[in-house]
TORGU-446611 format. One line per field, with one value per atom (N, C-alpha, C, O, CB): residue number from 1; x, y, z; residue in three letters; atom name. Coordinates in Angstrom, 1 decimal. Atoms other than C-alpha are relative to their C-alpha. Glycine has a CB too. Example, Ala and Ser with C-alpha at 12.3 -4.5 7.8 and 13.67 -1.06 7.14 Angstrom:
# residues 2
seq c(1	1	1	1	1	2	2	2	2	2) .
x c(0.9	12.3	0.9	1.9	-1.0	-0.9	13.7	-0.8	-0.3	0.4) .
y c(-1.2	-4.5	1.2	1.2	0.0	-1.1	-1.1	1.1	2.2	0.5) .
z c(0.0	7.8	0.0	0.7	1.2	0.0	7.1	0.8	0.9	-1.4) .
type c(ALA	ALA	ALA	ALA	ALA	SER	SER	SER	SER	SER) .
atom c(N	CA	C	O	CB	N	CA	C	O	CB) .
# end
This chain:
# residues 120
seq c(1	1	1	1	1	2	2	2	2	2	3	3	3	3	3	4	4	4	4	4	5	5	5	5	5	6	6	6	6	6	7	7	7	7	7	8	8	8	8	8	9	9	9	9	9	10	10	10	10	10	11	11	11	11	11	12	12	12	12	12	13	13	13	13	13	14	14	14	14	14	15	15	15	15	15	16	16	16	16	16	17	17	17	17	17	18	18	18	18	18	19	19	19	19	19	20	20	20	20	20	21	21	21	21	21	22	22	22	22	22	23	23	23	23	23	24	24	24	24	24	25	25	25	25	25	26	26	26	26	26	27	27	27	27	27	28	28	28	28	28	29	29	29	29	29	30	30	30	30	30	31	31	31	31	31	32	32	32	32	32	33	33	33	33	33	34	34	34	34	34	35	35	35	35	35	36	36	36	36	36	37	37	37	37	37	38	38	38	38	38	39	39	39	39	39	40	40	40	40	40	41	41	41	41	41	42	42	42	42	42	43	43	43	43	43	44	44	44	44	44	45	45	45	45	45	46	46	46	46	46	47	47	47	47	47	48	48	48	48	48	49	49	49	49	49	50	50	50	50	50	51	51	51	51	51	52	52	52	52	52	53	53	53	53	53	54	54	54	54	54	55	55	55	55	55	56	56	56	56	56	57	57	57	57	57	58	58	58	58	58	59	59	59	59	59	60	60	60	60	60	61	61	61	61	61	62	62	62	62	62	63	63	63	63	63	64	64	64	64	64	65	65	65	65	65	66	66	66	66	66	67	67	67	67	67	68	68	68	68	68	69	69	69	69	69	70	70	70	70	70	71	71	71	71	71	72	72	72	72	72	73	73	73	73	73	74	74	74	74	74	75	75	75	75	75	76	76	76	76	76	77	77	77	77	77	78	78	78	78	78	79	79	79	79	79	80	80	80	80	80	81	81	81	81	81	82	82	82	82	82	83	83	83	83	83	84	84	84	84	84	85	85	85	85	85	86	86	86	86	86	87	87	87	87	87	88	88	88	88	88	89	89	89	89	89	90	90	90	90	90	91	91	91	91	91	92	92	92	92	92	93	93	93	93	93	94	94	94	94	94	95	95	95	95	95	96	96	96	96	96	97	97	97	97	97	98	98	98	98	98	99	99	99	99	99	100	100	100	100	100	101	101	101	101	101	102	102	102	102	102	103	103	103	103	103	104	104	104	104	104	105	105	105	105	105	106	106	106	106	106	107	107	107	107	107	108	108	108	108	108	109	109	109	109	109	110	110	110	110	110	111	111	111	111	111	112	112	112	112	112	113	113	113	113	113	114	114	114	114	114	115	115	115	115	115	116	116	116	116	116	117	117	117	117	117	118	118	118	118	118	119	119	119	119	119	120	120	120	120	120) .
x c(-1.1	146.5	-0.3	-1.2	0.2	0.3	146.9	0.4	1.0	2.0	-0.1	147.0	-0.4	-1.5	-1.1	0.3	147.3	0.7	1.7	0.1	-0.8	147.8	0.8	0.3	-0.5	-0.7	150.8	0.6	1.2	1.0	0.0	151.0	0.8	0.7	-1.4	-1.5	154.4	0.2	-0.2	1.4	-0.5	155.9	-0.7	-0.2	1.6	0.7	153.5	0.6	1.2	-1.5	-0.9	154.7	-1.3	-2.3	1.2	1.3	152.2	0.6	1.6	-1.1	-0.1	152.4	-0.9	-2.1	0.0	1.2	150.8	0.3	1.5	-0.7	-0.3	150.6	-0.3	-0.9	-0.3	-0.4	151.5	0.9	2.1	-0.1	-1.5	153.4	-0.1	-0.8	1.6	-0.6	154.3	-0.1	-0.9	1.7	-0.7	155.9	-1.2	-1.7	1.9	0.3	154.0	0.0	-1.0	1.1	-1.1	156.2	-0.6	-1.1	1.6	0.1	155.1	-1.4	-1.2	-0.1	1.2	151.4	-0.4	-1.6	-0.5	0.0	151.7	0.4	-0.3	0.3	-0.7	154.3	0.0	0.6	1.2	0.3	153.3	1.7	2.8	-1.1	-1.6	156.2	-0.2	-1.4	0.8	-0.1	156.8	-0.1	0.5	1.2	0.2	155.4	-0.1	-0.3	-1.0	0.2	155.3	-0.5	-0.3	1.9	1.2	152.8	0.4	1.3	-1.7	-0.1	152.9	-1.4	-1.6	1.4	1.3	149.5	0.2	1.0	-1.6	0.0	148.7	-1.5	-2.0	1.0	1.2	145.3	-0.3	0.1	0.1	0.8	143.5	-1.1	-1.8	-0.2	1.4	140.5	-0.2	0.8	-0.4	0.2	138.8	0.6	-0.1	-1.9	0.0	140.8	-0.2	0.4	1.3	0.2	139.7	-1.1	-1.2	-0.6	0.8	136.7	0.6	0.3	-1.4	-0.9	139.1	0.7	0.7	1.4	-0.8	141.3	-0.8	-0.7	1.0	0.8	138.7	-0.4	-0.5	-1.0	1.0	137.1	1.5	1.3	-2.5	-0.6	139.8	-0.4	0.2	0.5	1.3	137.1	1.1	1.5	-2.0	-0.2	138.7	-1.0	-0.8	-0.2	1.2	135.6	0.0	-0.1	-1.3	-0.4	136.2	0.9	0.8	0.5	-0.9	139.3	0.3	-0.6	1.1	-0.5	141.0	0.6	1.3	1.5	-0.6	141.5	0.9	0.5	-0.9	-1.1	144.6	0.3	0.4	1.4	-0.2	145.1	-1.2	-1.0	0.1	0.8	141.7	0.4	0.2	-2.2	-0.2	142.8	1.4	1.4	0.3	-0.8	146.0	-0.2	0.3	0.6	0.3	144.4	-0.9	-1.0	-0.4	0.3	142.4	0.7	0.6	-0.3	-0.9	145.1	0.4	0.1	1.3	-0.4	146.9	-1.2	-0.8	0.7	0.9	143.7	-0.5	-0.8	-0.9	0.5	142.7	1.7	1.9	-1.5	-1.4	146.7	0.1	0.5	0.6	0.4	145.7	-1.0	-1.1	-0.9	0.9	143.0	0.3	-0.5	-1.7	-0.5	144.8	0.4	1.2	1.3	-0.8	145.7	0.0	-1.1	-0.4	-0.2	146.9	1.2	2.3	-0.7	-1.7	149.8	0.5	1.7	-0.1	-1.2	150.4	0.0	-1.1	0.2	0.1	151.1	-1.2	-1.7	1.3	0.5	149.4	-1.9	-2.9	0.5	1.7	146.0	0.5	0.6	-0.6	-0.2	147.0	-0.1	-0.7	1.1	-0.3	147.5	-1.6	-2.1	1.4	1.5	144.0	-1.1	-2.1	-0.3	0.2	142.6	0.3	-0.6	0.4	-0.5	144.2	-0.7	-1.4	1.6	0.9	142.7	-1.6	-2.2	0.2	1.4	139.2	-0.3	-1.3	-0.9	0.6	139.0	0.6	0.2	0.1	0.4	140.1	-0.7	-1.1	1.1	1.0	137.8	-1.0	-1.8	-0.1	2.0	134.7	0.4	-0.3	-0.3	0.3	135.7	0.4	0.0	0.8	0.1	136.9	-0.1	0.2	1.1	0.1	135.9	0.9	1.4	-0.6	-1.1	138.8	-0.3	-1.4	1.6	0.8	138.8	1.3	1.3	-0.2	-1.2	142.4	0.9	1.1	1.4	-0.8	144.4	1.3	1.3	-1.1	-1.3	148.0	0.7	1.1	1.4	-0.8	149.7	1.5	1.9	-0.9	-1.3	153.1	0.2	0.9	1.0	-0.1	153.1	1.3	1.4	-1.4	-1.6	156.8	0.3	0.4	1.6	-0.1	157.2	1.7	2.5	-0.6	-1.4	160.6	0.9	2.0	-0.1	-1.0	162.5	-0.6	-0.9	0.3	0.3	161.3	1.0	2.2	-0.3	-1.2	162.9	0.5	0.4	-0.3	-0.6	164.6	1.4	2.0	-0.1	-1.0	167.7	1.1	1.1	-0.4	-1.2	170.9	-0.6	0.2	0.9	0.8	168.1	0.3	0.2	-2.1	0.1	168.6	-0.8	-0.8	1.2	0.7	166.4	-1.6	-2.0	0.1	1.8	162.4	-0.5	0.0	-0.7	0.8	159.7	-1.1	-1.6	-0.3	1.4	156.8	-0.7	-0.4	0.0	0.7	154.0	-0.6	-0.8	-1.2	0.7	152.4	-1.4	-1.3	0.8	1.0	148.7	-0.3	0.2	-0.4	0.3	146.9	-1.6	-1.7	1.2	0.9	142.9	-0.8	-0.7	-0.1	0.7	140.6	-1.4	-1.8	0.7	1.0	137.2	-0.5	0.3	-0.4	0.3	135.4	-1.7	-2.5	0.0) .
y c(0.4	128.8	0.4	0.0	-1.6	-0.6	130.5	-1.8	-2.5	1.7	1.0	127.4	0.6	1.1	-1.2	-0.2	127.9	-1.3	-2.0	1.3	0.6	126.0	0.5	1.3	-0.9	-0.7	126.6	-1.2	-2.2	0.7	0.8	125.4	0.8	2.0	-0.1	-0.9	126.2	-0.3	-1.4	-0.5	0.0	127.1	-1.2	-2.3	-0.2	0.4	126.0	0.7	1.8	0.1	-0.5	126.5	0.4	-0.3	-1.5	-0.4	128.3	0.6	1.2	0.9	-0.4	129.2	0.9	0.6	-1.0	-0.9	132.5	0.8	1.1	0.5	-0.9	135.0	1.8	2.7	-0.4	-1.4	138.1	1.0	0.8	0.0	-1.4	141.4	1.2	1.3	-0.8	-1.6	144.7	-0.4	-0.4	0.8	0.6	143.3	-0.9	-1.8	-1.4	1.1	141.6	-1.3	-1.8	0.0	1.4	138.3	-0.5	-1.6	0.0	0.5	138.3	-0.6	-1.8	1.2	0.2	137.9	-0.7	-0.8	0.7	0.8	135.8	-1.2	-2.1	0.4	1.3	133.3	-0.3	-1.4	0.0	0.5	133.3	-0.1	0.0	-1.5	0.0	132.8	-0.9	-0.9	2.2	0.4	131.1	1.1	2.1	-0.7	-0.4	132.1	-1.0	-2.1	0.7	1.2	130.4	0.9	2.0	-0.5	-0.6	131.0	-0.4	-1.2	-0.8	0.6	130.3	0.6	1.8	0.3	-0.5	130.6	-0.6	-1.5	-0.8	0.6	130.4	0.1	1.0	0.7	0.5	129.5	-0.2	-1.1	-1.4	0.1	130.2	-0.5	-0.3	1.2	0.4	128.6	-1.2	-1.5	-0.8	0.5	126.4	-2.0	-2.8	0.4	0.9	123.4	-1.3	-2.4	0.3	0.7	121.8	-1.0	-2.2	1.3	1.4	120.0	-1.0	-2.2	0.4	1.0	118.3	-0.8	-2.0	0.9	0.7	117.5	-0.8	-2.0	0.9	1.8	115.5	-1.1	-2.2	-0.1	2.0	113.2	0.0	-0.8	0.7	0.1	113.4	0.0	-0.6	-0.8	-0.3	114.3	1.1	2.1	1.0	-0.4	115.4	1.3	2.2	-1.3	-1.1	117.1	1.2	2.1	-0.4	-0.9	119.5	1.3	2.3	-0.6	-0.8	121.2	0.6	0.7	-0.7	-0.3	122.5	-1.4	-2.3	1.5	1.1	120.3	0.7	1.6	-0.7	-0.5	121.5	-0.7	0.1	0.0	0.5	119.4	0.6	1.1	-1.5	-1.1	120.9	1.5	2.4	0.1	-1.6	124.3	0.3	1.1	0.9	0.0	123.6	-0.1	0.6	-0.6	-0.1	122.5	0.9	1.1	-0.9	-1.0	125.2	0.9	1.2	0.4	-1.2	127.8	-0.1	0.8	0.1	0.2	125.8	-0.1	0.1	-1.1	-0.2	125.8	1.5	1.9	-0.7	-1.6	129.5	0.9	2.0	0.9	0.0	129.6	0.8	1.9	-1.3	0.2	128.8	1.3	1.7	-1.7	-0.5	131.2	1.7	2.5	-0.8	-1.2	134.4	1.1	0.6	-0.4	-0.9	137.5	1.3	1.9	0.0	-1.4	140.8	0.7	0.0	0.2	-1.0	143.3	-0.2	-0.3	2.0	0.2	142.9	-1.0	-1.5	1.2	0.6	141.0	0.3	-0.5	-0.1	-0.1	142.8	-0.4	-0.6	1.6	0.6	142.0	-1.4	-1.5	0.2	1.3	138.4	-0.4	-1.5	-0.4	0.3	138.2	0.4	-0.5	0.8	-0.2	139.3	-0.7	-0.7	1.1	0.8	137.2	-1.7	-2.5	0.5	1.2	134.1	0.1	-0.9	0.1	-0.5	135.7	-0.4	-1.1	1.7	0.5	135.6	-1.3	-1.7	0.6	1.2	132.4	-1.2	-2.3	-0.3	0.8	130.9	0.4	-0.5	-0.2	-0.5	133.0	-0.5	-0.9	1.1	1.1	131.6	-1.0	-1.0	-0.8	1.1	128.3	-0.7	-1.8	-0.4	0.7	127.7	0.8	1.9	-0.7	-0.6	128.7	0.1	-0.9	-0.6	-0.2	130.2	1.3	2.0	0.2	-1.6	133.5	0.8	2.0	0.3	-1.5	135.0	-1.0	-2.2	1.3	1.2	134.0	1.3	2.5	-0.8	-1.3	135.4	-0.6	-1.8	0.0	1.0	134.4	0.8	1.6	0.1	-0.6	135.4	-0.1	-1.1	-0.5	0.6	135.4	0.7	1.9	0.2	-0.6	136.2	-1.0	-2.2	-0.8	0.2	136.1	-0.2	0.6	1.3	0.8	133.9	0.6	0.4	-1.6	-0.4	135.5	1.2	1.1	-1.1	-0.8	138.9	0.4	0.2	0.9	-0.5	140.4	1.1	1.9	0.0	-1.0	142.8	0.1	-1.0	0.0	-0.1	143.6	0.5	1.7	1.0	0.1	143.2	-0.6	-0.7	1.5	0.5	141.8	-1.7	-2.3	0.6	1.1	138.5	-0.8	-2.1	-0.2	0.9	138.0	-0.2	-0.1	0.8	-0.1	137.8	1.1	1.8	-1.0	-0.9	140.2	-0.7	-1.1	1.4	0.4	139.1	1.2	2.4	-0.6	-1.0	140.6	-0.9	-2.2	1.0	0.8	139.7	0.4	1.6	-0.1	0.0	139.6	-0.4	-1.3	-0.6	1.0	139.2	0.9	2.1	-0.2	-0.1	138.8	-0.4	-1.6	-0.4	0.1	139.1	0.3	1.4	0.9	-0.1	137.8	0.3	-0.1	-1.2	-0.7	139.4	-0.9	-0.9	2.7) .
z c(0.8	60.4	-1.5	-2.2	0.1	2.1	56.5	-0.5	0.2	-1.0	0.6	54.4	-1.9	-2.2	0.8	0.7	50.7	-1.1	-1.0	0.1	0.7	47.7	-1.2	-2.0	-0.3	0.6	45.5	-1.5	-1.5	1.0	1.7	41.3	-0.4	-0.4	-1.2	0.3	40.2	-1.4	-1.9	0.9	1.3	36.8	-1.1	-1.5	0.2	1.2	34.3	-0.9	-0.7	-0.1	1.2	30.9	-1.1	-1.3	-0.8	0.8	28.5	-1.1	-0.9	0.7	1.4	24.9	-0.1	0.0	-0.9	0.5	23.9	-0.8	-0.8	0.7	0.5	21.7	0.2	-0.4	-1.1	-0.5	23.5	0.0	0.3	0.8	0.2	22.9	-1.0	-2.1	-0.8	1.0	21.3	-1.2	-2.2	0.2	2.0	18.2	-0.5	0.3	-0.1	1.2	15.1	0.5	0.9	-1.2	-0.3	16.0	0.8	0.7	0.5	-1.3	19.7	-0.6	-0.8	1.4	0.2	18.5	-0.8	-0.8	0.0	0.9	15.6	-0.3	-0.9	-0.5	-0.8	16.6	1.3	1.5	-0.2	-1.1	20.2	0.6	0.0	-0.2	-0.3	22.6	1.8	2.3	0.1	-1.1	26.2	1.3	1.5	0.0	-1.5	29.7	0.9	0.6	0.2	-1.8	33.4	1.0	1.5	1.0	-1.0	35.5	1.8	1.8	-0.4	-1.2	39.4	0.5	0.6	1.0	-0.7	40.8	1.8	2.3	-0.9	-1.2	44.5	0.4	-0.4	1.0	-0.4	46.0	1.7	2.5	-0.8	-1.4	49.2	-0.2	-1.2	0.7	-0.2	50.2	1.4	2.1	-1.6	-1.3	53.1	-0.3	-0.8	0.7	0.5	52.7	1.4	1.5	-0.9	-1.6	56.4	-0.5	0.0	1.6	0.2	54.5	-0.9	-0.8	-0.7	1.1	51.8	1.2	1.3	-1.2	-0.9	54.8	1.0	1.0	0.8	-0.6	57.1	-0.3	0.1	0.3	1.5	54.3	-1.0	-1.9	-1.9	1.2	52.0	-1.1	-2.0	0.0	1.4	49.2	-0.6	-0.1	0.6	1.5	46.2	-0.8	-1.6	-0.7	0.3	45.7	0.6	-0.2	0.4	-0.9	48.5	-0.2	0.4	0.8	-0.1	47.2	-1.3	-2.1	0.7	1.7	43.9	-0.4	0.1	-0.2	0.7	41.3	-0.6	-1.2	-1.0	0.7	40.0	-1.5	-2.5	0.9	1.0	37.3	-1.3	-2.4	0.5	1.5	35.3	0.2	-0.7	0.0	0.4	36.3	-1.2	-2.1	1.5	1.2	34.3	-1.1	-2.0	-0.1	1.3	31.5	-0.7	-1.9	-0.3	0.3	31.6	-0.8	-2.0	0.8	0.6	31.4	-1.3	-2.1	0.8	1.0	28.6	-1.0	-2.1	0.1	0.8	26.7	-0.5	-1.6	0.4	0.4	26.9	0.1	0.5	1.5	0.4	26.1	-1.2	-1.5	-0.2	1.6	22.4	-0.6	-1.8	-0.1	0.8	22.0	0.6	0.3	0.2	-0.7	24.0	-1.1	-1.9	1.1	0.8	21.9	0.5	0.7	-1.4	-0.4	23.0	0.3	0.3	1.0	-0.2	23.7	1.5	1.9	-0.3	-1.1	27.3	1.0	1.3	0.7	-1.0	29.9	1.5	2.2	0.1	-0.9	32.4	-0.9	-0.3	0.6	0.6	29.8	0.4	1.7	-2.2	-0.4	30.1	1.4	1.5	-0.3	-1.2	33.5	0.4	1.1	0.6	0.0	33.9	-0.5	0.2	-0.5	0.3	32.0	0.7	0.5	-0.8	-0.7	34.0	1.2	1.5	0.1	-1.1	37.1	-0.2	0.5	0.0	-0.2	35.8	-0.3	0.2	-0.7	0.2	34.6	0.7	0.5	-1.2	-1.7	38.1	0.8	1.6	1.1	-0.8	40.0	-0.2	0.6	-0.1	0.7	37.3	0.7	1.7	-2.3	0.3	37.7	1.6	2.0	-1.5	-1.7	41.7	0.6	0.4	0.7	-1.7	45.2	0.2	0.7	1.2	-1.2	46.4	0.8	0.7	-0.5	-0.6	48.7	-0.5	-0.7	2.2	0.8	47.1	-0.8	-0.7	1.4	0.9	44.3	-0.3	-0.2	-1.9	0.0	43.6	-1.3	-1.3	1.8	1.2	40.1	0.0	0.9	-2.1	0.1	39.0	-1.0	-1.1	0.7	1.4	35.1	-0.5	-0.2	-1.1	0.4	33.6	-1.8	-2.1	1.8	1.4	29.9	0.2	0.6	-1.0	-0.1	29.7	-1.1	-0.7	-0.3	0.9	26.8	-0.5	-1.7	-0.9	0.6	26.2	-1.2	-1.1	0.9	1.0	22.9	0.2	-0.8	-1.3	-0.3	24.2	-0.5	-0.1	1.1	0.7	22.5	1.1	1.6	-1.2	-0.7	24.7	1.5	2.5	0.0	-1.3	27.7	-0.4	-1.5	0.0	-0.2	28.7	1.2	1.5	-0.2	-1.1	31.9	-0.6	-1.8	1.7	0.0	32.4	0.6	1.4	0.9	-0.9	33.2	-0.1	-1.0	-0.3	-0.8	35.5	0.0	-0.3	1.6	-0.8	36.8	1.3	1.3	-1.0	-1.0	40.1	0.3	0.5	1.2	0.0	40.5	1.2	1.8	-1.0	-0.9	43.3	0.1	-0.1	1.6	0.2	43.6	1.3	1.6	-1.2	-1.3	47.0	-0.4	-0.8	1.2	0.0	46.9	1.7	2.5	-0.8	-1.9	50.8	-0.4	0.5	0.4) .
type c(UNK	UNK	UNK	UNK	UNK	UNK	UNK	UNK	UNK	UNK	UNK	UNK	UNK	UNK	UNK	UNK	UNK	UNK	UNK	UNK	UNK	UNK	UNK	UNK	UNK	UNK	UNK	UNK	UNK	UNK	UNK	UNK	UNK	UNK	UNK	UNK	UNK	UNK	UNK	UNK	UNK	UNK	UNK	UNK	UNK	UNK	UNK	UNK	UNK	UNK	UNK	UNK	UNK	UNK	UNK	UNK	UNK	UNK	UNK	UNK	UNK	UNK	UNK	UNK	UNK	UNK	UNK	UNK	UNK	UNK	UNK	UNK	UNK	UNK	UNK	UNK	UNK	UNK	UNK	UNK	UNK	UNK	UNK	UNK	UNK	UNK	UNK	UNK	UNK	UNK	UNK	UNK	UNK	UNK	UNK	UNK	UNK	UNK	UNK	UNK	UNK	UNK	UNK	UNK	UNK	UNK	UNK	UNK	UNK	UNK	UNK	UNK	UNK	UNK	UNK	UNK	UNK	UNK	UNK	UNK	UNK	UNK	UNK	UNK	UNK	UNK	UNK	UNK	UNK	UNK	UNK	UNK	UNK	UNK	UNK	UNK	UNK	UNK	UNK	UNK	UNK	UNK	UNK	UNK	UNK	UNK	UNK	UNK	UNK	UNK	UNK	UNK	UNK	UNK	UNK	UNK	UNK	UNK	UNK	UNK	UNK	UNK	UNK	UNK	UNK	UNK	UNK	UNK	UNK	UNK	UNK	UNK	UNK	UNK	UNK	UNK	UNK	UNK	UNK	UNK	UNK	UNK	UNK	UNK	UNK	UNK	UNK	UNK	UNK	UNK	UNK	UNK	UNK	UNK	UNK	UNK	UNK	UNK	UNK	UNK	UNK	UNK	UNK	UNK	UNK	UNK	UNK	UNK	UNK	UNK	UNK	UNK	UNK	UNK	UNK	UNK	UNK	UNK	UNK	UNK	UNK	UNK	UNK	UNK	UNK	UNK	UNK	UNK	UNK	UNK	UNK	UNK	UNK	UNK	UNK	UNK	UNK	UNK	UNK	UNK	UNK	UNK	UNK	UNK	UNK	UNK	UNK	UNK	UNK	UNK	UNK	UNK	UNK	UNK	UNK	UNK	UNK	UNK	UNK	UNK	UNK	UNK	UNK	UNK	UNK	UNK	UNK	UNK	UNK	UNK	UNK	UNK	UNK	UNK	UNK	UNK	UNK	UNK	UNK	UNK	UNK	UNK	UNK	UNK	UNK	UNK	UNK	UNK	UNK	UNK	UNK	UNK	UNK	UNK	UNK	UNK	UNK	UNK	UNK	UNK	UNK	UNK	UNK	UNK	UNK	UNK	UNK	UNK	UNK	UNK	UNK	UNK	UNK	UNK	UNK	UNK	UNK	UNK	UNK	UNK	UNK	UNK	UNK	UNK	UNK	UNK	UNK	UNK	UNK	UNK	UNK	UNK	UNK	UNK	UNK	UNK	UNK	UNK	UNK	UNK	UNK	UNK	UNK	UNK	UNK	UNK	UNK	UNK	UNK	UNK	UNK	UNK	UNK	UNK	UNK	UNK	UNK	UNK	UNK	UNK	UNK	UNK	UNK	UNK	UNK	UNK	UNK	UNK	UNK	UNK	UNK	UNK	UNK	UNK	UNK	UNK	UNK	UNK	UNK	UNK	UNK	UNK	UNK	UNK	UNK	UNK	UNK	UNK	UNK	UNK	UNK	UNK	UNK	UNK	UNK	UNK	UNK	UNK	UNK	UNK	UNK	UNK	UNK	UNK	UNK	UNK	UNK	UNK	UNK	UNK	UNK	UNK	UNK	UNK	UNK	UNK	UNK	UNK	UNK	UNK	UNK	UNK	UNK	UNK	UNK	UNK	UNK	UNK	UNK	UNK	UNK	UNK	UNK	UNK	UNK	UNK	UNK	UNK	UNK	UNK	UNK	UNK	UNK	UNK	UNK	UNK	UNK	UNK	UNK	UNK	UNK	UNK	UNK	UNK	UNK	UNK	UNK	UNK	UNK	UNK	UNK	UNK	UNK	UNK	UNK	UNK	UNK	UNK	UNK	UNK	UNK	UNK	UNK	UNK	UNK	UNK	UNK	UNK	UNK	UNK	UNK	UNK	UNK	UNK	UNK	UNK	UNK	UNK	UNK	UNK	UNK	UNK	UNK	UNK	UNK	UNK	UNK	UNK	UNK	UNK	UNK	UNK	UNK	UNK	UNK	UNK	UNK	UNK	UNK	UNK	UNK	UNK	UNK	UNK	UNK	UNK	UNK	UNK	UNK	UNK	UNK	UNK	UNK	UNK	UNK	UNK	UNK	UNK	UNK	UNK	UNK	UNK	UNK	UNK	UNK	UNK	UNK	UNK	UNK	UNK	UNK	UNK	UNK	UNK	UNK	UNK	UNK	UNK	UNK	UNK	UNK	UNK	UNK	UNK	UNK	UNK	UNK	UNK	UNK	UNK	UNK	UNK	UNK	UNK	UNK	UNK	UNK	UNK	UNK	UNK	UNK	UNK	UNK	UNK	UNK	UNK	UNK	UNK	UNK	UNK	UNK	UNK	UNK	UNK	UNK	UNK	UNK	UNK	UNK	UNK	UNK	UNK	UNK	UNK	UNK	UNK	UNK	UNK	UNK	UNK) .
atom c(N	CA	C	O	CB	N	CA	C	O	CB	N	CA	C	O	CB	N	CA	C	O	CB	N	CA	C	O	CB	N	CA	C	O	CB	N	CA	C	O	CB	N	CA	C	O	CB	N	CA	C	O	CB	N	CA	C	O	CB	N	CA	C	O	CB	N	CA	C	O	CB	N	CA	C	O	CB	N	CA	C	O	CB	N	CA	C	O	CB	N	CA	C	O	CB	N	CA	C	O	CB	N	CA	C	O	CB	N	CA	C	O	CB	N	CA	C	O	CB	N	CA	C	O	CB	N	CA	C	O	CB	N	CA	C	O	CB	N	CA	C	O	CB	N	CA	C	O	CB	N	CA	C	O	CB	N	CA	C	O	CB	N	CA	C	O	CB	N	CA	C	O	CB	N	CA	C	O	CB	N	CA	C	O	CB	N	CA	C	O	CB	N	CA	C	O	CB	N	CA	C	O	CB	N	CA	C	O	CB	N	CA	C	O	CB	N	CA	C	O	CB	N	CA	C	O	CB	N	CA	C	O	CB	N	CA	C	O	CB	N	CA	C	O	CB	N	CA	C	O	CB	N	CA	C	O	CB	N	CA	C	O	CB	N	CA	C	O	CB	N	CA	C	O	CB	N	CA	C	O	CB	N	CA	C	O	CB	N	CA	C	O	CB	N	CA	C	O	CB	N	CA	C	O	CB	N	CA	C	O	CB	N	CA	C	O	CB	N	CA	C	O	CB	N	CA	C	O	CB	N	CA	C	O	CB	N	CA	C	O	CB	N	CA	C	O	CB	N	CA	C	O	CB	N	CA	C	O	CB	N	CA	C	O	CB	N	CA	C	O	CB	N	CA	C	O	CB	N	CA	C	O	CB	N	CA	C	O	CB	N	CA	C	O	CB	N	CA	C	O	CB	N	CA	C	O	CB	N	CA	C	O	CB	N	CA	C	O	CB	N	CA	C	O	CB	N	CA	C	O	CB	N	CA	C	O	CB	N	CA	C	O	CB	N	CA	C	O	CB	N	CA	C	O	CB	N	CA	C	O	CB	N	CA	C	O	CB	N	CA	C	O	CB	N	CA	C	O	CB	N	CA	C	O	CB	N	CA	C	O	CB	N	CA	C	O	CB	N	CA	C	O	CB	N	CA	C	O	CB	N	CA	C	O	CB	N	CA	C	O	CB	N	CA	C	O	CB	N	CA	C	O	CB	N	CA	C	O	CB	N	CA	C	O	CB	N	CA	C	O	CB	N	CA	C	O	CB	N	CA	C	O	CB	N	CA	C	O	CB	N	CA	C	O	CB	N	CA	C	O	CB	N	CA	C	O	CB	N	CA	C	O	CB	N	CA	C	O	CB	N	CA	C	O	CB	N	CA	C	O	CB	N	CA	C	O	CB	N	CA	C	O	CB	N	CA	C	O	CB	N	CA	C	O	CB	N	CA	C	O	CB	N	CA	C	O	CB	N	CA	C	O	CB	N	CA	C	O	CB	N	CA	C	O	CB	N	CA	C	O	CB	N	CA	C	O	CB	N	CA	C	O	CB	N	CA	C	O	CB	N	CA	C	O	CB	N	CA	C	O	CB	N	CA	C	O	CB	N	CA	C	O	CB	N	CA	C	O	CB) .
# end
């Protein structure tokens, strides 16, 4: 049975992009990460210990939010990757990071990217 866990649309503030603006005034992204790992010892004991803490990995993210600078999303998104790989045992992680209001001039949707990371 695949079993994964899935942390939806987090909201992150960063300063990423092309433009001056993007990187100076920072701007809104949403993340969706997903999370594989053996979650059969969390589920016998109910140990907490056993599984992802989601809640510090969020504050993770939003913390290395604050200190992020660069032009693209695909750097960002890489960044997000390693510092769930440091910090939990999982065996694959998949994010989905989509900058919410690119400035695109007559654009009104999002562009993501999707990431996906297999530890063997």
């Amino acid at each position: 049975m695949e079993t994964f866990l899935k942390i939806e649309n987090i909201k992150l503030w960063a300063r990423v992009g092309v433009l001056r603006e993007e990187r100076e005034l920072g701007q809104l992204f949403s993340v969706d990460i997903f999370l594989w790992t053996d979650f059969d010892k969390c589920t016998a004991n109910d140990d907490i210990k056993k599984t992802v803490d989601y809640s510090k990995l969020v504050h993770l993210l939003k913390d290395q939010s604050k200190k992020i600078y660069c032009y693209t999303i695909e750097k960002y998104s890489n960044a997000i990757l390693e510092i769930i790989d440091q910090k939990f045992n999982v065996s694959k992680i998949k994010i989905i990071l989509t900058k919410c209001n690119p400035p695109i001039t007559g654009f009104d949707g999002k562009v993501s990217i999707i990431r996906i990371l297999e530890n063997n």
